[in-house]
C-alpha positions in Angstrom: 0.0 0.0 0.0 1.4 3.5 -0.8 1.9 6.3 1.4 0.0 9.2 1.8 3.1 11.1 1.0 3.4 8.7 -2.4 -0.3 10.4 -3.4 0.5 13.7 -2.4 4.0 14.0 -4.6 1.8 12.4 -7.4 -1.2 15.0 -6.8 1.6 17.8 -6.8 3.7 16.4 -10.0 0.6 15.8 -12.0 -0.1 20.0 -11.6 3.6 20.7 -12.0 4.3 18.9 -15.4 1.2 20.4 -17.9 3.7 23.3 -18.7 4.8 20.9 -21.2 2.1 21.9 -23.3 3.9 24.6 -23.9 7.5 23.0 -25.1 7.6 22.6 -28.7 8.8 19.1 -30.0 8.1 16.9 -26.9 6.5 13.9 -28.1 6.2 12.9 -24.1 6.9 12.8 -21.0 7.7 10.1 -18.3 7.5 10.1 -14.7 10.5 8.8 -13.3 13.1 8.0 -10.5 11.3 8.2 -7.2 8.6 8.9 -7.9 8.0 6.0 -10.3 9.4 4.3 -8.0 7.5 5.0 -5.2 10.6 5.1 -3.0 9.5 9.4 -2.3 10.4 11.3 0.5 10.0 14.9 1.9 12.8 15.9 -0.1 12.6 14.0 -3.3 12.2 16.4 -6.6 10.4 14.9 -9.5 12.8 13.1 -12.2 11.5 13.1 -16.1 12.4 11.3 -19.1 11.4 13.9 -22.2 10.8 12.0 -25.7 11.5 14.8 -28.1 11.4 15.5 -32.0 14.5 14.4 -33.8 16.8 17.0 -34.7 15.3 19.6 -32.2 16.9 18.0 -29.2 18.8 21.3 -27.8 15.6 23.3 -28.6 13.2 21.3 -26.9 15.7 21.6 -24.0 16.3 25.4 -23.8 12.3 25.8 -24.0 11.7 23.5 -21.7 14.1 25.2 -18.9 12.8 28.5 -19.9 9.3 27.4 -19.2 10.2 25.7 -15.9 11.6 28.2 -14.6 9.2 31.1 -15.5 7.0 28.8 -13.3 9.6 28.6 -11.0 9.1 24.8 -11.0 12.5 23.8 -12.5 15.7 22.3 -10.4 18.6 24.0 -11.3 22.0 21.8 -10.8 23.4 24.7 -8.8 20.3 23.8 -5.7 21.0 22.5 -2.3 19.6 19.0 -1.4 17.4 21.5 0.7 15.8 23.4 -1.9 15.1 21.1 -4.5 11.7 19.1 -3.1 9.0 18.7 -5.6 11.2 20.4 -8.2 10.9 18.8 -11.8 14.7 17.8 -12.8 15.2 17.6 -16.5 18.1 15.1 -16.9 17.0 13.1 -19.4 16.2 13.7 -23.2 16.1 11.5 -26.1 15.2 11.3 -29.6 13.6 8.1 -31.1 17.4 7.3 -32.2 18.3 7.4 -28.5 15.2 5.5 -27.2 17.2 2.3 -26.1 19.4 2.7 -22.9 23.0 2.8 -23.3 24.8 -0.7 -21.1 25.5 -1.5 -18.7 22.0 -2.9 -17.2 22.1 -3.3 -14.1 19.6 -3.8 -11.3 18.7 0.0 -10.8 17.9 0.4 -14.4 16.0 -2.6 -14.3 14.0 -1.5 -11.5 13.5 2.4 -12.8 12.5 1.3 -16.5 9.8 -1.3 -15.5 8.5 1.9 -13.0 8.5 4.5 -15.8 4.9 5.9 -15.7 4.2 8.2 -19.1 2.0 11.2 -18.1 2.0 13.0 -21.2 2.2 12.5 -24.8 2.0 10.3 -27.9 1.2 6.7 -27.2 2.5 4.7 -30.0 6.0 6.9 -29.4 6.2 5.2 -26.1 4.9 1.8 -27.3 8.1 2.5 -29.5 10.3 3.4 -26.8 9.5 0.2 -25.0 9.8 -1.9 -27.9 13.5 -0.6 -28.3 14.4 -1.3 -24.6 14.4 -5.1 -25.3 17.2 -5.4 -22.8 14.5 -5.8 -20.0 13.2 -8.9 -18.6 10.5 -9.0 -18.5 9.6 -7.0 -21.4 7.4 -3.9 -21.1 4.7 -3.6 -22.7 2.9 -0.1 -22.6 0.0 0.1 -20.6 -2.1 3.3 -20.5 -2.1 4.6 -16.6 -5.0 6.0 -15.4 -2.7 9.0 -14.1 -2.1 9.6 -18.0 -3.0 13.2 -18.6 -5.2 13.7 -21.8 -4.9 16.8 -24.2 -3.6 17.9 -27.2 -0.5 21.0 -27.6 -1.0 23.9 -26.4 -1.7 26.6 -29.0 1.9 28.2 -28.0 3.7 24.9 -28.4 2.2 24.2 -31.5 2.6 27.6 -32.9 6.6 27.3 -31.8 7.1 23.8 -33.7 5.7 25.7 -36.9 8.3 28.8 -36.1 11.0 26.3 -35.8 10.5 23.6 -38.0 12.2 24.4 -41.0 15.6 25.9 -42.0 15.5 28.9 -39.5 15.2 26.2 -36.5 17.8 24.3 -37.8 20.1 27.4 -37.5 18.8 27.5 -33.6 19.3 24.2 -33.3 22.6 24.4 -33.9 23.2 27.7 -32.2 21.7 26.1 -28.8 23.4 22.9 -29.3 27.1 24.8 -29.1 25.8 27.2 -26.2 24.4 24.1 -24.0 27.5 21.9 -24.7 29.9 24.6 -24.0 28.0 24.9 -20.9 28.2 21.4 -20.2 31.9 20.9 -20.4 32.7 24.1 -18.8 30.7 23.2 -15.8 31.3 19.2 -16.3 34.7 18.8 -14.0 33.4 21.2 -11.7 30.2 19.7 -10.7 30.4 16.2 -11.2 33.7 15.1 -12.5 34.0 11.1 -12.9 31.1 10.7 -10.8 28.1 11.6 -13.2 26.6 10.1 -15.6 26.7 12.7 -18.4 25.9 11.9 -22.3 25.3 14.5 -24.7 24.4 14.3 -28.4 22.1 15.1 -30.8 19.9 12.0 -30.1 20.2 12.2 -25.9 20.8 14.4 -23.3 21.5 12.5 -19.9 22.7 14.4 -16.6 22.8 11.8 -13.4 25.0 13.5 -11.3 25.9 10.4 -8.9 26.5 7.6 -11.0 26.8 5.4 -8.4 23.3 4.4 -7.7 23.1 2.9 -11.2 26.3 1.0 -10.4 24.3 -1.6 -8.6 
């Protein structure tokens, strides 16, 4: 049986998370860590995996922080363990090229794949994402939850995607991409050094800053 706590971080998350109605080229969004989970605390922010558009990576990122943190919902890396409670923490990106999870597969993994939940977002893209995780045993097999949240776009996101997606998105594309990974390696020895688990490319974005809990 799940805690009281467990329902109120989901009640909270489930608010928290419709700003991505507004990012342009999420294709959806899963509920992760923890909270999937169910392992939550007082403390615990709110991990997401973010299926995006391919070749709009970086831009679905930069809106995505933008947005989050107009609402002031986002978790910057820069937050005490103190300050970051039911804060959404975008770590993880991926295209449909960078659906399948990089080895090794160890128990953690395991354990946080077969608890993803998806909240928002395209169904047969997930039935996809699933399909290309065939590493798992057992398999996964997508099953709608009934804390799914139905709607289309918001007129904003939509309206952004059709700004950005031809030739002049490509040139922000590419500008973001060199002003995020600049970022990234300034900041990478600094803040994490060997201990994260940190990908970038133009299919994935992954920021674990311990990497030991997916050691095990």
């Amino acid at each position: 049986m799940k805690s009281d706590l467990y329902a109120r971080k989901w009640e909270k998350f489930l608010k928290r998370v419709r700003p991505f109605r507004f990012v342009p080229f999420v294709e959806f969004v899963l509920a992760a860590g923890s909270l999937a989970t169910g392992k939550v605390h007082e403390g615990s922010d709110f991990d997401v995996m973010v299926g995006v558009r391919r070749g709009r990576i970086f831009t679905a990122r930069f809106f995505a922080v933008v947005t989050f943190e107009i609402f002031g919902y986002r978790r910057r890396g820069a937050d005490h363990k103190g300050n970051v409670a039911d804060k959404i923490c975008l770590n993880h990106f991926v295209t449909e090229k960078g659906y399948k999870l990089k080895p090794p597969y160890t128990g953690t993994w395991m354990e946080l794949y077969q608890s993803l939940v998806l909240v928002m977002g395209d169904e047969e893209k997930i039935k996809q994402f699933f399909a290309a995780n065939d590493w798992m045993n057992p398999r996964r097999v997508y099953k709608k939850d009934g804390r799914y949240i139905e709607g289309n776009k918001s007129f904003i996101g939509r309206f952004l995607e059709w700004v950005f997606g031809g030739r002049m998105g490509d040139a922000l594309e590419g500008s973001l991409k060199h002003m995020q990974v600049s970022r990234i390696e300034e900041g990478l020895d600094k803040a994490l050094g060997y201990k994260g688990r940190v990908f970038w490319s133009d299919d994935e974005l992954e920021f674990h800053p311990d990497r030991s809990k997916f050691e095990k």
